[in-house]
N, C-alpha and C positions, 0 to 999 in steps of 0.2 A: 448606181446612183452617179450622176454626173453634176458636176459644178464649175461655176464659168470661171475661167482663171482670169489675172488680172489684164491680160494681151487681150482676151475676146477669145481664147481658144478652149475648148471646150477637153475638160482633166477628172479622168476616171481614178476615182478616188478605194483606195484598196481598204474594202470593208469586209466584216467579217462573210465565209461563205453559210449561205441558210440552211445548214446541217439537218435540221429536223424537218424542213419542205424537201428537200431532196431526198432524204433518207427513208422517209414516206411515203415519197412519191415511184422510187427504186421497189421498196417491199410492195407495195399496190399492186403495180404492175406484175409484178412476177406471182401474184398470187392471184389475178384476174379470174382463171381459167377455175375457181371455187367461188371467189367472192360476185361473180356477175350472175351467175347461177342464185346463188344466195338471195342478192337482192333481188331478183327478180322475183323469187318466190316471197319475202318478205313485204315486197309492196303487190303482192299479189297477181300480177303479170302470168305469174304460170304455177301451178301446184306443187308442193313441196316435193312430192314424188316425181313429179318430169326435173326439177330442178336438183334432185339428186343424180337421176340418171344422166343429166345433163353436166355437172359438175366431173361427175366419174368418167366418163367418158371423153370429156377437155381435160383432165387433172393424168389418165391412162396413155393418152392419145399424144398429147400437146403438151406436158407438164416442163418438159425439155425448153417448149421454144417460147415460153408465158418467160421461165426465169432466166432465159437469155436476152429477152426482150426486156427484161427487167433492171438486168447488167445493161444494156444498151442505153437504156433511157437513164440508168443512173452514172452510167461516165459522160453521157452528152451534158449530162445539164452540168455536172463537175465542170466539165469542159467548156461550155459556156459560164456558168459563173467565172472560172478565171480567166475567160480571155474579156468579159467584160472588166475586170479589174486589171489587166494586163497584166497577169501571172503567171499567163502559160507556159512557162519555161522553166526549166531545172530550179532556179534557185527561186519560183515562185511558189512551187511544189515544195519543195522544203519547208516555206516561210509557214503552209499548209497543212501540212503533212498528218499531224493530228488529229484537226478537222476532217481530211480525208478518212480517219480513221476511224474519227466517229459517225461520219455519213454512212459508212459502211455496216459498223454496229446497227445502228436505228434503221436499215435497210432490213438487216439480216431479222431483228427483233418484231420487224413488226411483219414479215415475211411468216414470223414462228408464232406470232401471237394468232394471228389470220387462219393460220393451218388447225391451230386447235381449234380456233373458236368452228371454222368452219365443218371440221372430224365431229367437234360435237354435235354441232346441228344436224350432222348427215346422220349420226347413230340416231338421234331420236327419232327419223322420221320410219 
């Protein structure tokens, strides 16, 4: 969010970081390699049965590089949220630090909630 200062220059204002969009958006990602499978067979794209063996085969295969890409995407956006608020440095990280900690929870929780929901869908079929 930016706001014009009183010079005409333009002053990035230090707001909170959006822990629950990034946090989200971090567990997503790192659980792709079930949940695309999923929906695809949910909006009927493919049968539940190709979309298990599809999920099992990304989740076998690739499960390594879904939640490192997951890590990735969730320190970039970190990293851009604070360099938009001109945080990025040691004592911006501090002022954070918390936040940071819960970005990481609501990453990791919704990383776990995904996995069961997804386990169960794959057992019923």
């Amino acid at each position: 969010m930016r706001v014009e200062a009183a010079d005409g220059e333009k002053d990035r204002t230090r707001g909170k970081l959006p822990t629950w969009r990034i946090g989200l958006t971090g567990g997503l990602v790192g659980m792709l390699c079930c949940v695309g499978p999923t929906l695809l067979a949910i909006f009927g794209v493919v049968s539940a049965g190709t979309a298990f063996a599809m999920a099992t085969d990304l989740y076998e295969g690739y499960g390594w590089w879904f939640r490192g890409a997951g890590l990735l995407v969730l320190a970039g956006m970190v990293w851009l949220a604070l360099r938009r608020r001109a945080m990025c440095n040691v004592a911006g990280l501090r002022q954070v630090r918390f936040r940071i900690i819960g970005i990481l929870a609501v990453a990791v929780v919704t990383y776990l909630i995904l996995y069961v929901v997804t386990t169960r869908l794959g057992e019923s079929v």
